[in-house]
N, C-alpha and C positions, 0 to 999 in steps of 0.2 A: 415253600416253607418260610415261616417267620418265626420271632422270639420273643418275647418278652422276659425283660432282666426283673426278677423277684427273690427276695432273699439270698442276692447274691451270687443266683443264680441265672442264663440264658434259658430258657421255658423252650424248647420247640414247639409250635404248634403248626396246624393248618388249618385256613380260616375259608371255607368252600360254600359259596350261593349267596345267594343275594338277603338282604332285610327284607323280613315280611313283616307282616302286623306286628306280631310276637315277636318275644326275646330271643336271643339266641341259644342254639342249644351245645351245651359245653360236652364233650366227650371224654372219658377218663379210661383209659385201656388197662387190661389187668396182668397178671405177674405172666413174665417174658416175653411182654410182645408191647407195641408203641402205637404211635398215633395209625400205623397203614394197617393197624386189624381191624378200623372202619369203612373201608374202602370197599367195600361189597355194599356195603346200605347209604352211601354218597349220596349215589343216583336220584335213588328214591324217595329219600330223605331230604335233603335238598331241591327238592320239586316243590318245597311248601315254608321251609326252614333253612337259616343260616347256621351252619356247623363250624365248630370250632374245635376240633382235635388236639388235645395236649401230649406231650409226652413228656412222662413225668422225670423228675430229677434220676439221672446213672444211665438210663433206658437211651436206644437206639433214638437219634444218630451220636448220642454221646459213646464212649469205650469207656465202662469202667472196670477196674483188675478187682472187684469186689474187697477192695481193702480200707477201711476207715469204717467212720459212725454215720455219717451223713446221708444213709438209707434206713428211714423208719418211714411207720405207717404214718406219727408222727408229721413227719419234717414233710411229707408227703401232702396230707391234711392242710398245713401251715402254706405250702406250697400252692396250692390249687384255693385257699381264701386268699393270697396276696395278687395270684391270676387274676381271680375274676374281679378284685378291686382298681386292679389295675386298667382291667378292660373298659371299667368305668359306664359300662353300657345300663346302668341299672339291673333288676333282678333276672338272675336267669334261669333258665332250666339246666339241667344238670342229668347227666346219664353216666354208669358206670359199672363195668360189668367184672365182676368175680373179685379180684383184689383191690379195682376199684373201684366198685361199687360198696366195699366194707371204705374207702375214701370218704366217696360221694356220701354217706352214710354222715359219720361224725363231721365232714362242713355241713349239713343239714343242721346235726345238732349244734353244732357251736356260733353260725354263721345266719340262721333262718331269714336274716336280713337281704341276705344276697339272692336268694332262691324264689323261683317260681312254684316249677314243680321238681317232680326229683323220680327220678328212676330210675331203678335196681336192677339188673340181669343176675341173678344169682350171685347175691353180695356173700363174698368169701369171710370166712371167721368162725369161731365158736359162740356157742351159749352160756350163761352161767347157770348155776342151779333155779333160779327163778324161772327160767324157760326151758330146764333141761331135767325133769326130774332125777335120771338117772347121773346128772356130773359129779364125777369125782376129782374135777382139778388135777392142775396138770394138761403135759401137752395130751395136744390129740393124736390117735393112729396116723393122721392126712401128715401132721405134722413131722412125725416121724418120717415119714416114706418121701417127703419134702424134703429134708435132714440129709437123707442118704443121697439124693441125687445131688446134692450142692457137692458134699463132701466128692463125690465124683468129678464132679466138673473143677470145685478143687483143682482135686488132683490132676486134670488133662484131659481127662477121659469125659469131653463135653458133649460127644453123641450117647452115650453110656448115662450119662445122668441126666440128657433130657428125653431120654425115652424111659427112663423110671417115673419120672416128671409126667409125662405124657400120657404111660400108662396106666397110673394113679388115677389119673381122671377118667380116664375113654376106655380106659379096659384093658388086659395083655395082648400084644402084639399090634396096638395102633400105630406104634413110631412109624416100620416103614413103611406103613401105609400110606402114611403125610406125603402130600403131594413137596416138591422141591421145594417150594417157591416159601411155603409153610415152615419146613423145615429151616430154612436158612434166617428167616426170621426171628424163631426161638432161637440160633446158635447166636446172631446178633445181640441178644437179651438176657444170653443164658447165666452171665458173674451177676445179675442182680438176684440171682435166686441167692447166694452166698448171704446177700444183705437180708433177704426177706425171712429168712429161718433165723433172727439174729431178732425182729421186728420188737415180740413182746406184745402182740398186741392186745388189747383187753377185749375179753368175750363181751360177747352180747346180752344185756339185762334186759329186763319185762321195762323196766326204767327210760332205757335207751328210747326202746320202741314207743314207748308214750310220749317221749319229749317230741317227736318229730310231727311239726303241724300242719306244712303243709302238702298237698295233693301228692302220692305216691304209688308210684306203680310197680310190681313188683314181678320181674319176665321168671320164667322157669321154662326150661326143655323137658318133655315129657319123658322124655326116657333117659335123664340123666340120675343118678343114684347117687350113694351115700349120703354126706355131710350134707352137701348144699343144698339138699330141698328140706331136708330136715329145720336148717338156719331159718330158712326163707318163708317157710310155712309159718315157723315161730313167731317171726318179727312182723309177719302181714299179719296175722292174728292178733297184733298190738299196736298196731302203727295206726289212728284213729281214721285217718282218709286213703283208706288205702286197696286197691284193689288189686285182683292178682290176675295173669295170662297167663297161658302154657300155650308154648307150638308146639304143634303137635311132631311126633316123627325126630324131634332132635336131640342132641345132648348138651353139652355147657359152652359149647362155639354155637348156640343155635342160631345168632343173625350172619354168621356163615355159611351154616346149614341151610337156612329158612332166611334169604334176607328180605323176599319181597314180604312173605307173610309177617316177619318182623317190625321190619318198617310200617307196614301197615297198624301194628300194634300199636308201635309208638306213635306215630301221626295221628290216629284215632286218641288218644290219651292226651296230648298235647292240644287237640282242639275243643277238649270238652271243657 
């Protein structure tokens, strides 16, 4: 593990394989979990490509008691363009899956200077009425049921609110399903949810998705449901270079699920 000091911050990351032709490809993990939720598509991925795993500001191996301001989508954003300035490697590619892939998203838009290409795994967030016929503003359901598990963890009760957490996503009774090793990693990550229902962050416009220019790929698990194929469908629909994958057989951990098929996704994408 290495760091890099950014906005007054130490950065952890891991920096795994060697320079190939291309740039390197930056990794951004999503809400409660850190740089080791790449660690299943390393292998494969790194047979072609230099990986750079970040993890982001509060996230494991930091301890934060979810208390202050200094957890936004924000400060987050802000965080991952002073990274990769600092990496100084010229433009890179950029991946990020569910919370941060809605990241990886607005450094696109704010930053296109830094970027090669850009890929989504089910970038987490809302729509606004421009891509959402039916929004009525306001949080969303996910958000709510977000809400509650924090207020749990809150209060103590941190296996209680990450299995509200958990099965929001994957459906009721996935928690003890999670193998240990899983499990213990959400409890490692579990005070930034505190911070993430706290975020504010701005839905997604027809806007949005038009400003982003360069090459985009956008992952979907076949059988993941709600919100995030909804999002994703939206935003690939307007994103001008952009093209979509689904694995088949998995849900919103799919390079978990699916890493060699995953991998292969992204490696195919990266060399076009």
């Amino acid at each position: 593990m290495q760091s890099l000091h950014v906005n007054g911050y130490d950065m952890p990351y891991l920096d795994v394989g060697e320079d190939r032709a291309g740039p390197p490809l930056v990794c951004v993990h999503g809400s409660l979990s850190d740089f080791r939720i790449w660690g299943c598509v390393l292998g494969p991925l790194t047979q072609r490509h230099r990986l750079i795993c970040i993890s982001l500001r509060h996230f494991f191996p930091a301890r934060w008691d979810g208390v202050g301001d200094t957890y936004s989508i924000a400060q987050h954003v802000d965080d991952v363009i002073a990274f990769i300035e600092k990496l100084d490697l010229g433009p890179v590619d950029l991946m990020g899956h569910s919370r941060g892939g809605h990241i990886c998203f607005r450094v696109a838009q704010l930053r296109p200077d830094l970027l090669r290409r850009l890929i989504l795994a089910e970038p987490g967030g809302e729509l606004d009425a421009s891509l959402d016929p039916d929004y009525a503003g306001g949080p969303s359901p996910l958000l709510a049921r977000f809400t509650a598990s924090a207020e749990k963890i809150r209060g103590g009760d941190v296996d209680g609110g990450l299995a509200v957490f958990v099965d929001t996503l994957e459906g009721p009774g996935t928690w003890p399903r999670l193998p240990t090793m899983v499990k213990q990693n959400l409890r490692d990550n579990a005070f930034t949810l505190i911070g993430q229902v706290r975020d504010n962050r701005p839905p997604f416009s027809k806007a949005d998705a038009e400003s982003i220019r360069m090459p985009t790929l956008f992952i979907l698990g076949a059988r993941t449901k709600g919100l995030l194929p909804e999002v994703l469908h939206a935003l690939a629909a307007h994103v001008p270079y952009s093209k979509t994958a689904i694995i088949p057989n998995t849900t919103h951990p799919m390079f978990e699920q699916a890493p060699q098929k995953y991998s292969e996704v992204v490696l195919d994408f990266l060399a076009g």
